[in-house]
C-alpha positions in Angstrom: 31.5 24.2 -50.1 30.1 21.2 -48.7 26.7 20.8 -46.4 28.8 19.4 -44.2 31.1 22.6 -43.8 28.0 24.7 -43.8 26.4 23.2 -40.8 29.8 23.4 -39.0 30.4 26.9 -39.6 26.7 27.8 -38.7 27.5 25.9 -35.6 30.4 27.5 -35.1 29.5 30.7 -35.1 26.1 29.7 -33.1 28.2 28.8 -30.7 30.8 31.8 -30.7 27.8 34.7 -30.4 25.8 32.6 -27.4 28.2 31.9 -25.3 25.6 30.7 -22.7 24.5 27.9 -25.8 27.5 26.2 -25.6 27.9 26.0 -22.1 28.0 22.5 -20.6 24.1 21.9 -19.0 24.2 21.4 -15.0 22.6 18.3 -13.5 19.4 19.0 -12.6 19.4 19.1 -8.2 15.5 19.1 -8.3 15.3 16.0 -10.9 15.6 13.5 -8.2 13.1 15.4 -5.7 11.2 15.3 -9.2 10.8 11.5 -9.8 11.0 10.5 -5.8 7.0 13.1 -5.7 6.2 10.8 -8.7 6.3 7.3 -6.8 4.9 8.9 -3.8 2.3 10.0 -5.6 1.6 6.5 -6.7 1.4 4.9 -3.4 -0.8 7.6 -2.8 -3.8 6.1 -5.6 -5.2 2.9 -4.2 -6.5 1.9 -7.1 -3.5 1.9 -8.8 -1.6 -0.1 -6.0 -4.8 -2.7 -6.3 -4.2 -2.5 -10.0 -0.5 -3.8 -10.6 -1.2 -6.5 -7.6 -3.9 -7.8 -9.6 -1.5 -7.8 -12.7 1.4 -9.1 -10.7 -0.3 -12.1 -9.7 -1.6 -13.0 -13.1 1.5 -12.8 -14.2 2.3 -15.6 -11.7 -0.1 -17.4 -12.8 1.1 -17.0 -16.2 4.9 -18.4 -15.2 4.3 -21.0 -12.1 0.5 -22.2 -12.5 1.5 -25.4 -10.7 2.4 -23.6 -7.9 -0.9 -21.6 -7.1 -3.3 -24.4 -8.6 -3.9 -27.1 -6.4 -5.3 -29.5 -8.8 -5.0 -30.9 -12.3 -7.1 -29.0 -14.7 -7.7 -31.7 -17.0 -8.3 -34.2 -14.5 -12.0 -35.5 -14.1 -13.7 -36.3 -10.8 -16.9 -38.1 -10.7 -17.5 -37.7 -6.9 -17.0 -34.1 -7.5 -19.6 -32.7 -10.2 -21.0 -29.3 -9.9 -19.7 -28.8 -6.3 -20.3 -25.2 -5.4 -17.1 -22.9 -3.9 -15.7 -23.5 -0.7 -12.6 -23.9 0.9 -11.5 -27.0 -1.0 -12.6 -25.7 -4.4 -12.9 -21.6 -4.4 -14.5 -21.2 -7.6 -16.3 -24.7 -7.3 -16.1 -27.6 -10.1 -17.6 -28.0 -13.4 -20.0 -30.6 -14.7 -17.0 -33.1 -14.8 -15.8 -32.6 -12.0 -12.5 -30.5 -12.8 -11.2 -27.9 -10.4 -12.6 -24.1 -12.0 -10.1 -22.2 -10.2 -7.0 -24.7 -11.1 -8.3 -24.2 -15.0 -8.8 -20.7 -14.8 -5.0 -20.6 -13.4 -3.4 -22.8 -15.9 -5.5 -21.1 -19.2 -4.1 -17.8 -17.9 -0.7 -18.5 -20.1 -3.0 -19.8 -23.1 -4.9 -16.2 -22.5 -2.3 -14.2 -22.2 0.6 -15.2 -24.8 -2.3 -15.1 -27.6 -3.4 -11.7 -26.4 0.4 -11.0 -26.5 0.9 -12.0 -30.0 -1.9 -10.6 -31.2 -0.7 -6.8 -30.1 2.7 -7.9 -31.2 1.1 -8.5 -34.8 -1.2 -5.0 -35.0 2.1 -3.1 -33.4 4.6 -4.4 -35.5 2.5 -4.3 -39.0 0.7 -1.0 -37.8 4.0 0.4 -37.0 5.6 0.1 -40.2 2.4 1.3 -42.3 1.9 4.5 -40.0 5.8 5.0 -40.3 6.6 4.7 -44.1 2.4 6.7 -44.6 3.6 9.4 -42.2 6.9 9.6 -43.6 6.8 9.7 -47.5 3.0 11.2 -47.8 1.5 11.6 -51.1 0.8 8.5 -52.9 2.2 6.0 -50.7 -0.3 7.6 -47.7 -3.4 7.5 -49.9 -2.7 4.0 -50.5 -1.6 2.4 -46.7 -4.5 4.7 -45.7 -6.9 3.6 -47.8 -6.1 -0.1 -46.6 -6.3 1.2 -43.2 -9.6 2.4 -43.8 -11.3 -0.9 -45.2 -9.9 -2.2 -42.0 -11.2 0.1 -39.6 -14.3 -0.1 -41.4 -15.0 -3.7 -40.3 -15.8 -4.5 -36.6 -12.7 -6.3 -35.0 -14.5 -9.2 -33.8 -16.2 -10.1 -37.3 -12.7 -9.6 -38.9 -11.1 -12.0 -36.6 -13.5 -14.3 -37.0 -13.9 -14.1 -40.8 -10.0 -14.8 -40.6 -10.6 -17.6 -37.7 -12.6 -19.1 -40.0 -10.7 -18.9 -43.5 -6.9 -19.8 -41.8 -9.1 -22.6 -39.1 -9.8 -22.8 -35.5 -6.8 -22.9 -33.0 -4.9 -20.4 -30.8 -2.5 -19.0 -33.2 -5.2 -18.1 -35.9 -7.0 -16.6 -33.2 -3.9 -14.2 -32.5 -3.8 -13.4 -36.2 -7.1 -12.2 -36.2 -7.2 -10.1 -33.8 -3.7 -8.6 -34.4 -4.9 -7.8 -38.0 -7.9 -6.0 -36.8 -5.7 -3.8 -34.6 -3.6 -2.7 -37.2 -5.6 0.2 -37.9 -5.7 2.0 -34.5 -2.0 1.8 -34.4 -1.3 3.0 -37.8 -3.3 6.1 -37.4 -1.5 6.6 -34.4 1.9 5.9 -36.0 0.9 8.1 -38.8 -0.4 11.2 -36.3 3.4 11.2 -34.2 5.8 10.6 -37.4 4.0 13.7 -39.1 4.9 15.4 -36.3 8.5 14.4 -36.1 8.9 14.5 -40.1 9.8 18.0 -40.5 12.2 18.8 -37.1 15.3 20.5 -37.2 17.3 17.4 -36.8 15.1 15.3 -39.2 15.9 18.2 -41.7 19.8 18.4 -41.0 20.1 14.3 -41.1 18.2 14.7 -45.0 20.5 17.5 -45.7 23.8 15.3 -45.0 22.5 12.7 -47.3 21.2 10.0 -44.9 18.9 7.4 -46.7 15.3 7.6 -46.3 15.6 4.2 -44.1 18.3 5.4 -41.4 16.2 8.5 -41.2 12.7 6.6 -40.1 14.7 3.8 -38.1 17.2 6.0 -36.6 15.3 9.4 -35.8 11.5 9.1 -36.7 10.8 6.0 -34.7 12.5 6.2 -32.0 10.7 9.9 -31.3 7.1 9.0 -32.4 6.7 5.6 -30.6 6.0 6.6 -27.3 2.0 7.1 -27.6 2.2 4.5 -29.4 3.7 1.8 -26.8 1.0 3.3 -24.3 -2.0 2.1 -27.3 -0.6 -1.0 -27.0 -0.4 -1.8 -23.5 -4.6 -0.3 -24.1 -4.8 -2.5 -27.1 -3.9 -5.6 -24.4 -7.0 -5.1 -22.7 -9.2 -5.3 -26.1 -7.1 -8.1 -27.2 -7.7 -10.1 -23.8 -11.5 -9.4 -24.1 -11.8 -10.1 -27.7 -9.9 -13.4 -27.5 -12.2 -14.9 -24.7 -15.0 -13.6 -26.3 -13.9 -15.3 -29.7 -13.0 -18.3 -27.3 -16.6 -18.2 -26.0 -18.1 -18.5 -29.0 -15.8 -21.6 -30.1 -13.0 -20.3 -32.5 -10.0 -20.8 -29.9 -8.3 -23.4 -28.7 -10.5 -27.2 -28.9 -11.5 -28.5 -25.5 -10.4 -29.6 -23.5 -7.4 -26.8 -23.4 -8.2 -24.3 -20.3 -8.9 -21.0 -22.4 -10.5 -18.1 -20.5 -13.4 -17.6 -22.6 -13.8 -21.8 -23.1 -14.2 -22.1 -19.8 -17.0 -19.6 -19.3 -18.6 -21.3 -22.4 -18.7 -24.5 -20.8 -20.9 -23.0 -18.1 -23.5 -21.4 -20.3 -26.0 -24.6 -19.7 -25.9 -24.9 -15.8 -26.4 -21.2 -15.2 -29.6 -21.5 -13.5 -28.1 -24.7 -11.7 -24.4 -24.0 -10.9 -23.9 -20.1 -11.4 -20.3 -20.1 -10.8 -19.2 -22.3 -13.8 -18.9 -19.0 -15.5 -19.6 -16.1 -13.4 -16.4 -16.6 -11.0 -14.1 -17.2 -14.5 -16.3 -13.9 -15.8 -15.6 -11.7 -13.1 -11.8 -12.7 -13.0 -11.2 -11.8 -16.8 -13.3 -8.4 -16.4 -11.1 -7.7 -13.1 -8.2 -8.0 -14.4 -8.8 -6.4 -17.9 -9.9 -3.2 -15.7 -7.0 -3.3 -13.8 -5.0 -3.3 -16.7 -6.8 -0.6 -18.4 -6.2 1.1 -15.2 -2.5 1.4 -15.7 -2.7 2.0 -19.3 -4.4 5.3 -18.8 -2.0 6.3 -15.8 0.9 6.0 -18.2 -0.9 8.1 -20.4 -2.1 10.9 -17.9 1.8 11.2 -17.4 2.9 10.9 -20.9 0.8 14.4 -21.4 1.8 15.7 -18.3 
């Protein structure tokens, strides 16, 4: 007799002494009540509401910059040098002259799709060693783990910029340096959920029917141990921001005169004492948003374990 056959018939007769089992499920009347208490309790955190404007309008920034920055940010004016903020110029000009606010606006897409390639780089590569460690065990975990440990082992910063240096200084090297120094976080993760999963009743039944090791981790495995980690990577974002402008700060992103986050603060290191808001407004502004987004990170996680 075929597996097949077998799980039918133990189905089959399941199904014939619980009656109740088979019996189709009733929509939920309280499911709706459910999820409407959920968004009310969101309006009812301020922080929270603070937190996704904040995002929101970054995000704008990100797609339309012409439309919220008033002047070119590459654009050099002699007559306006180190003018403080004010009306004209919120977060003041720059020794040549440029508009702050205007370069903080356009570098915000710079910013953001390198932080967003970087997390795309330590999800996806993380992913697949937690997955295939967490899955087959034995051997093949000592060794993915073993690489995950020499990685984790290294501060993220001096990885990046031991990798910054080696591949050479732009944007996209950037990206790849801190996406490899993620990698570890999210495999252990990866690895945590799909030793979990491995061994459930309908991971066993798929392997007992003959589906490949592949369609099993694709099909089943994955889609069930991915949630905690999508909720790292929207944490991992925050690092990622942070540890690109720092990187950027200290002169491995993009060459001047591009409008990168951390650049721009650089460029105000010398005229702190004389023009304070060259890099304290562009400071505060990455560290406001990064807690706002850390913010919502930790709300999808509080309900993820709810």
């Amino acid at each position: 007799m075929s597996t097949l056959q077998t799980i039918q018939e133990i189905e089959t007769s399941v199904g014939t002494a619980n009656p109740v089992a088979t019996a189709p499920a009733r929509a939920d009347p309280g499911a709706g009540r459910h999820r409407l208490g959920q968004l009310a309790s969101i309006g009812r955190k301020p922080g929270m509401i603070v937190s996704a404007l904040v995002l929101l309008i970054v995000i704008l920034w990100a797609i339309l910059p012409s439309v919220f920055a008033p002047y070119d940010p590459l654009r050099a004016n002699v007559s306006d040098l180190l003018k403080a903020p004010s009306a004209a110029h919120l977060f003041g000009t720059d020794q040549l002259g440029r508009d702050i606010y205007s370069r903080m606006v356009f570098g915000t897409q710079l910013s953001l799709v390198t932080s967003f390639v970087a997390v795309a780089i330590g999800l996806f590569f993380g992913s697949l060693i937690g997955l295939f460690a967490g899955y087959l065990g034995r051997h093949t975990d000592a060794v993915l783990m073993r690489v995950v440990d020499v990685i984790l082992a290294i501060p993220m910063l001096v990885l990046a910029m031991t990798i910054v240096t080696a591949l050479g200084f732009g944007s996209v090297q950037l990206a790849i340096g801190v996406g490899i120094g993620m990698i570890g976080s999210v495999a252990r993760v990866m690895r945590s959920e799909v030793m979990r999963v491995r061994h459930s009743m309908f991971v066993d039944a798929e392997r007992s029917m003959g589906a490949g090791t592949i369609y099993i981790v694709f099909r089943h495995v994955l889609p069930s141990a991915v949630g905690p980690v999508l909720v790292l990577a929207v944490l991992d974002f925050v690092q990622a921001i942070l540890a690109i402008a720092a990187l950027s700060f200290l002169g491995f992103g993009a060459p001047p005169p591009a409008p990168e986050w951390g650049a721009i603060v650089s460029a105000g290191q010398p005229y702190l004492s004389t023009a304070w808001w060259i890099s304290t407004l562009p400071g505060l502004t990455i560290a406001v948003f990064a807690v706002c987004v850390n913010r919502i990170a930790r709300e999808l996680q509080e309900r993820r374990t709810r």
